[in-house]
KEPA-912849 format. One record per atom (N, C-alpha, C): x, y, z. Coordinates in pm, whole numbers, plus 50000, padded with zeros to 5 digits. Example, Ala and Ser with C-alpha at 12.3 -4.5 7.8 and 13.67 -1.06 7.14 Angstrom:
! residues 2
513194943150780 512304955050780 513204967050780 512854977550708 513674989450714 512905000350787 
This chain:
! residues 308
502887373565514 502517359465498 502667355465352 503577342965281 503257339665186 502307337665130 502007339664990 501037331664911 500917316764900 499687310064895 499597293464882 500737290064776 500867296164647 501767294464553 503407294264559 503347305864668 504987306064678 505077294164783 504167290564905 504767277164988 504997267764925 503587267764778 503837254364731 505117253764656 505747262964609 506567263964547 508507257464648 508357265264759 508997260864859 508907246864874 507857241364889 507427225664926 508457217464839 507687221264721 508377212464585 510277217064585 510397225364641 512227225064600 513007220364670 511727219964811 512487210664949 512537197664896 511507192164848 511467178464815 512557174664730 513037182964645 513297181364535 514767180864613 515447187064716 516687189864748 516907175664835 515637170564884 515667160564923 515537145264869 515207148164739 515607135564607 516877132664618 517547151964585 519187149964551 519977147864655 519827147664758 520517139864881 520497128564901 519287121664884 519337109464862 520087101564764 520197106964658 521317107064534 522617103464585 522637117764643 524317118464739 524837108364813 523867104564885 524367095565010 524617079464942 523487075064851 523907067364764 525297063864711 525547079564611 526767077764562 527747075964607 527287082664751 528837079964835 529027068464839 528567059064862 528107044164923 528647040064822 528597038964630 529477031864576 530927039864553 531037052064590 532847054364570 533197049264673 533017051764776 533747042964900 534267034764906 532817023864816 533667008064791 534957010364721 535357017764625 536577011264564 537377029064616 537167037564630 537507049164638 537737046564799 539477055464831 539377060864987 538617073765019 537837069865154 536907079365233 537277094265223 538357093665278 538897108865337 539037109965205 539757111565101 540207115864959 538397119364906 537497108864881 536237111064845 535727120964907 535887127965036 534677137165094 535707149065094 536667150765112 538057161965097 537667166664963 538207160964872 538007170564742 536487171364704 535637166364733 534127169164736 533947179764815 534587183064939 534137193865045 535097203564940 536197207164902 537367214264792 536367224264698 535717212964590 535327216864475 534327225264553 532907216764599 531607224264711 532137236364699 533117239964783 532797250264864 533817261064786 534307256764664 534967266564585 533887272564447 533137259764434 531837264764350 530607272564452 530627274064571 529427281964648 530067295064647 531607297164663 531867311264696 531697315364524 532117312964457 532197315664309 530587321964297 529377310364326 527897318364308 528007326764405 528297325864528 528027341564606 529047354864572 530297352464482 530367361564443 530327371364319 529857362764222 529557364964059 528107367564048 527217359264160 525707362864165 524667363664292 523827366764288 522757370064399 522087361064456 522307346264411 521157335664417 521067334264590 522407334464590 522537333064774 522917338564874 522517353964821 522647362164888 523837371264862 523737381764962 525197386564960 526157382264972 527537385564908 528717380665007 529997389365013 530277385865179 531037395765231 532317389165300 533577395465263 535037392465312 534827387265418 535067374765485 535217377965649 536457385065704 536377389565838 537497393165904 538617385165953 539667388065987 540667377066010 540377373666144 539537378766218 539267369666364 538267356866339 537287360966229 536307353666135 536877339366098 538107344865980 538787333265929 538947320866018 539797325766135 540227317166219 539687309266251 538627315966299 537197302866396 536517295466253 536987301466153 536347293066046 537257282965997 538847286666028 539767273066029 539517262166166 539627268566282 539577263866393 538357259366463 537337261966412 535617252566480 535057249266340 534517258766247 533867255566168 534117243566039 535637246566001 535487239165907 536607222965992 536697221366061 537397214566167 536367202366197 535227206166252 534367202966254 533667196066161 533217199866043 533027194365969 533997182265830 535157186165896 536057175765853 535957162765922 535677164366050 535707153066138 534697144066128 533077153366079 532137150466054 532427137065926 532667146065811 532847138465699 533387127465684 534257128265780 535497114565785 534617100665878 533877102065961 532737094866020 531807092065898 531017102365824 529757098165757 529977084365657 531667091565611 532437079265479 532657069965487 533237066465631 533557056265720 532497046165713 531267056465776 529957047765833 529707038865694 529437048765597 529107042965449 529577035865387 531177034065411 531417022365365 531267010065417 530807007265548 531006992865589 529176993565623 528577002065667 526806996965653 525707008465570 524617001565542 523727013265413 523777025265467 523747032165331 523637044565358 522487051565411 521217040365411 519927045865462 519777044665602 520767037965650 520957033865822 521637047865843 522547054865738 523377065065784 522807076365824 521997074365716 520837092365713 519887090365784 519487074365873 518217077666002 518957083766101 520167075866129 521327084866198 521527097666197 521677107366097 521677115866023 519997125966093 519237117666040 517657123566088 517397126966223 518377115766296 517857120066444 518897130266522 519647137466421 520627147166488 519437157166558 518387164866506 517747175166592 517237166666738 517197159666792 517107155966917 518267152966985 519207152066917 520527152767009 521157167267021 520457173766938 520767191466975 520217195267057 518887193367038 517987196867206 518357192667325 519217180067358 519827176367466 520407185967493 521937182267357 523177193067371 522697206067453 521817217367361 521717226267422 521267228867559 520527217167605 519717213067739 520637215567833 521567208167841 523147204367884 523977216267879 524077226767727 525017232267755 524597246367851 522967249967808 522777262467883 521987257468034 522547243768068 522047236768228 520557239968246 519837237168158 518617240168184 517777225968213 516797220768324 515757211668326 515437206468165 515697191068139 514697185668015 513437184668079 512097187467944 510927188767973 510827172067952 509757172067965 509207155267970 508967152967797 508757165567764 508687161367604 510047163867525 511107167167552 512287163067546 513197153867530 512727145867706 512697131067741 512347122067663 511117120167654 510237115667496 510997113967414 511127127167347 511877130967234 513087118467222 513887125267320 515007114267344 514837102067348 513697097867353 514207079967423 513197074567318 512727081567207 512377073067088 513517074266990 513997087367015 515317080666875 516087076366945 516597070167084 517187060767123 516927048567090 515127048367105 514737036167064 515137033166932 515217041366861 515317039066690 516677032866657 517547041166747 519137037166729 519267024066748 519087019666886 519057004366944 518336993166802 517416999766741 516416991866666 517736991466521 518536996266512 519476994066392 520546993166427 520826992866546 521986987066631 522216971366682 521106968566709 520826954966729 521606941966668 520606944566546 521146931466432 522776932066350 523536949466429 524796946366393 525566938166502 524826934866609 525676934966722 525696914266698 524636905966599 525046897466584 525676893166464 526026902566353 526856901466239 528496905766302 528886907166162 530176913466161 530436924066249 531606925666254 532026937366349 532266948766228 532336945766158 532506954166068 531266962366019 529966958466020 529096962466004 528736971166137 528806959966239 528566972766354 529646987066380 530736984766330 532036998166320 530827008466251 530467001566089 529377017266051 528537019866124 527387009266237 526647017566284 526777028566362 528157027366446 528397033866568 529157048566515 529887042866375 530527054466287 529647061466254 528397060966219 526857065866157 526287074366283 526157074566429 525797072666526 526647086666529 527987086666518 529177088566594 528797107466456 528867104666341 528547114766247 527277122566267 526407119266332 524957122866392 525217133666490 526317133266564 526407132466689 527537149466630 528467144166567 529457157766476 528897164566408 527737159966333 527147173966249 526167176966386 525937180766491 525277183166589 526117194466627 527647192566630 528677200166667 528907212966587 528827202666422 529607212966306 527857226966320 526787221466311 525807232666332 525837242766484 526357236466575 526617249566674 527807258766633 528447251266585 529977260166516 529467268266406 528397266066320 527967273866234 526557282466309 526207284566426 525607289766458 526397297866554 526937303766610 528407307166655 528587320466554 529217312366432 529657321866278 528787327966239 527457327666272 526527331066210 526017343366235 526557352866330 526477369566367 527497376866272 528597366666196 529107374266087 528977373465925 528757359465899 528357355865763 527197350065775 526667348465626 525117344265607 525977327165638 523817319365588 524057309265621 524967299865463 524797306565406 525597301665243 527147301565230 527547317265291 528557315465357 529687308165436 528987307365573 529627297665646 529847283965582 528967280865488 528917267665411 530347263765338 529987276565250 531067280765132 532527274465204 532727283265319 533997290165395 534337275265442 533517267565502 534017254965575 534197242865497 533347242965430 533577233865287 535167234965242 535457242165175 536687243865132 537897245265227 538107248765336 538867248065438 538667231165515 537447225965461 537517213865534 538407204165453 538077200765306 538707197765252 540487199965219 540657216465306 542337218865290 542957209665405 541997209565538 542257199465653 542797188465635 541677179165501 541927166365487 542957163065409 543147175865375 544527166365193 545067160565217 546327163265382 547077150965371 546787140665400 545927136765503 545097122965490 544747118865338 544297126165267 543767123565131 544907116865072 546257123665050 547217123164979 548027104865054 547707103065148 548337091365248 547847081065163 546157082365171 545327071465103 545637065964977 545537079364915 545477073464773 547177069164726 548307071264804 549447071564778 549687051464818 548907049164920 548477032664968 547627027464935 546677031964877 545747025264817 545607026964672 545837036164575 545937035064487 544217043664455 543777047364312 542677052264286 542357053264171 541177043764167 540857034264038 539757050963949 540607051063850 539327066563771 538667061563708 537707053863676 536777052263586 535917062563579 535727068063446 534587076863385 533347078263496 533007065563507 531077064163603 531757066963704 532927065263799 532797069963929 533477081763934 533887086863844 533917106763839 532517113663830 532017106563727 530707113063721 529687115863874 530047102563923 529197104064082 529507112564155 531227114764164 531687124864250 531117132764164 531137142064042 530477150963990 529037155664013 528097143463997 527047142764082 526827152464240 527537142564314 527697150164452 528547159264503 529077167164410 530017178764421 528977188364373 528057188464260 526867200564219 525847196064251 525177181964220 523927185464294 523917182764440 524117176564531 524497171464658 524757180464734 525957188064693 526787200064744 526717218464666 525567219464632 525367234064547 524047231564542 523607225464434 522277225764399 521197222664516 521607214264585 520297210164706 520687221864820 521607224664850 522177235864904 521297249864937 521557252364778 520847264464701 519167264364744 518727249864717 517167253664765 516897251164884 517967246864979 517797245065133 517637257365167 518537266965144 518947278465195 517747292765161 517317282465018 516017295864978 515097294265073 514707280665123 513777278765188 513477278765368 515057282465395 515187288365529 515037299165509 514747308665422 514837323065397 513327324865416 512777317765358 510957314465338 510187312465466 510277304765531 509997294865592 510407295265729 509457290665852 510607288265988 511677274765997 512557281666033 513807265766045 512937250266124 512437254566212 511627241566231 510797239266138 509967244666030 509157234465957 510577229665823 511387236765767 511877236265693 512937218065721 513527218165855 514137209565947 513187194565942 511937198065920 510967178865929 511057177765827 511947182265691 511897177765578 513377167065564 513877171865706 514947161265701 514407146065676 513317145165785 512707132165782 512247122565669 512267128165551 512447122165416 513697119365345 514917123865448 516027122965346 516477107665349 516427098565475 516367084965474 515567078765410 514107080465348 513237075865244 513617079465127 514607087865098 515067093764982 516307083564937 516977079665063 518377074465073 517797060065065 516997055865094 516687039665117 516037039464940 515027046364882 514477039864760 515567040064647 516827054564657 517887056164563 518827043964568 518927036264684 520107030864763 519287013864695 517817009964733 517287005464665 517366998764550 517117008764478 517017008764326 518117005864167 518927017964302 520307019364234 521647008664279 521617007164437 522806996064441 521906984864485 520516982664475 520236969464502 520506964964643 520276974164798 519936969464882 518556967264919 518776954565030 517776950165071 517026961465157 515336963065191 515016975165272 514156963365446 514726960065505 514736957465632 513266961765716 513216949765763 511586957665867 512366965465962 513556962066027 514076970766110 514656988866083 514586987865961 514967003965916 513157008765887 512197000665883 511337008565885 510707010066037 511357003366130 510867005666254 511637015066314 512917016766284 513647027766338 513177040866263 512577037666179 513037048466097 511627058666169 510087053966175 509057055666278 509627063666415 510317057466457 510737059366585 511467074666579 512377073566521 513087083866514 512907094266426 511757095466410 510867106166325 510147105266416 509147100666494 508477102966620 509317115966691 510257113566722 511097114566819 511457129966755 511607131666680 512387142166544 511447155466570 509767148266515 508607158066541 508437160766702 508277149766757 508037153866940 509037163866952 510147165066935 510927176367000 511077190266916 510467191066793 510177201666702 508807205766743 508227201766805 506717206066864 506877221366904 507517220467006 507917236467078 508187244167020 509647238266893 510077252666824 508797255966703 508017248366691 507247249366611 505977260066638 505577257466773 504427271766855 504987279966863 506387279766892 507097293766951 506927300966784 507237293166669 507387301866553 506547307366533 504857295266502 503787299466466 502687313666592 503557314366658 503167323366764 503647338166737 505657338766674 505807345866628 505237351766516 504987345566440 504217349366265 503157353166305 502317348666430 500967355166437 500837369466524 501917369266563 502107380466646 502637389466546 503517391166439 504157401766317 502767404266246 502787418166242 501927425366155 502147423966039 501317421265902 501497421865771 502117429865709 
């Protein structure tokens, strides 16, 4: 059992990984505007995941690291980092045409669309608290779906793009749970990151060859921003703290990353904060905890059952 000191210690780095995401999602939100999507999250996924293998193999912070095998590689070209290309190309999408704090409630309510998924994939009965589960972050969705459906179409393209990225990192985590009997979880990160980004180049290379790509100093720096802290640094203390910690308590810290994304998003580009993102946002944190309930006894059942 940890010490009070080391949880608290855990507490504070979660939070803290969850500042710098909020950061991230922000920043994305102003390269987008003048920056193409795919080019912005491609060489961001490039650098990521060429600076994670570099710490796992020069140092210990994140563990061991070990060659994969060439049957390894494959599924790490072919599901893992595939996957998360597809992902990325949705999240950028979403972000450029609606907030980024609409993106990451989206984003928040992925663990209840896993509990379906898996519901579905191993044909098992949903429990009634499942159900639940489900039909408040439905409710939540509808509740920020709504008011696009009487604006622009363009605004509603991000919600459903936002929706649609919720729905792919749901995917890209079974694909990394899959990989995960051969590499750690830093690993698989490393490995798909950088293979995701080899996916996107030529899309990358299309964009910027038609659109052109404005370098100003401040919007390198952002990508810089969200290439180390976004993509390494929040990383780094996610990963300490799945090491710590059960994945379900570590997982309701998602539920701050949209409060993280709305005060940065706020502050920094001067959006408006909506009664409707705070009603979704309720909802689908309702919805987030109701279906983390279970994995949550099953853990605290395990820990009480392991001998000291």
């Amino acid at each position: 059992m940890l010490r009070p000191q080391t949880n608290l210690a855990v507490a504070i780095s979660l939070l803290f990984a969850v500042f710098l995401w909020g950061g991230n999602n922000s920043g994305t939100k102003l390269l987008v505007n003048s920056w193409p999507p795919v080019f912005t999250g491609g060489t961001r996924f490039l650098c990521a995941g060429f600076l994670l293998l570099g710490v796992l193999r020069w140092t210990r912070w994140l563990g061991t690291h070990h060659s994969p095998a060439r049957d390894v590689k494959l599924r790490l070209w072919l599901r893992g980092s595939l996957s998360l290309a597809a992902y990325i190309v949705a999240f950028n999408w979403a972000v450029r045409y609606t907030s980024p704090s609409h993106v990451a409630l989206y984003l928040g309510a992925s663990p209840v669309w896993a509990l379906l998924w898996e519901s579905f994939a191993d044909k098992s009965k949903l429990s009634a608290r499942r159900w639940a589960a489900a039909g408040l972050a439905l409710a939540g969705v509808a509740v920020l779906v709504w008011p696009a459906l009487q604006k622009s179409s363009l605004k509603l393209t991000g919600e459903l793009l936002g929706l649609a990225a919720s729905i792919l990192w749901v995917n890209y985590g079974r694909q990394c749970r899959a990989l995960a009997s051969n590499l750690t979880g830093a690993e698989i990160s490393a490995h798909t990151m950088w293979r995701a980004g080899v996916w996107l180049a030529p899309i990358a290379f299309i964009e910027v060859a038609q659109r052109g790509l404005p370098l100003e100093p401040y919007m390198a720096g952002v990508q810089l921003y969200c290439i180390v802290a976004g993509g390494v640094i929040a990383f780094a203390l996610w990963n300490n703290a799945l090491s710590k910690w059960p994945t379900s308590q570590v997982l309701l810290f998602n539920n701050l990353i949209p409060l993280s994304t709305m005060a940065w998003s706020h502050f920094w580009l001067h959006e408006k904060v909506t009664s409707t993102f705070w009603i979704a946002m309720v909802l689908i944190a309702s919805g987030v905890v109701l279906g983390q309930m279970g994995l949550m006894r099953r853990n605290a059942a395990e820990v009480t059952a392991t001998p000291e």
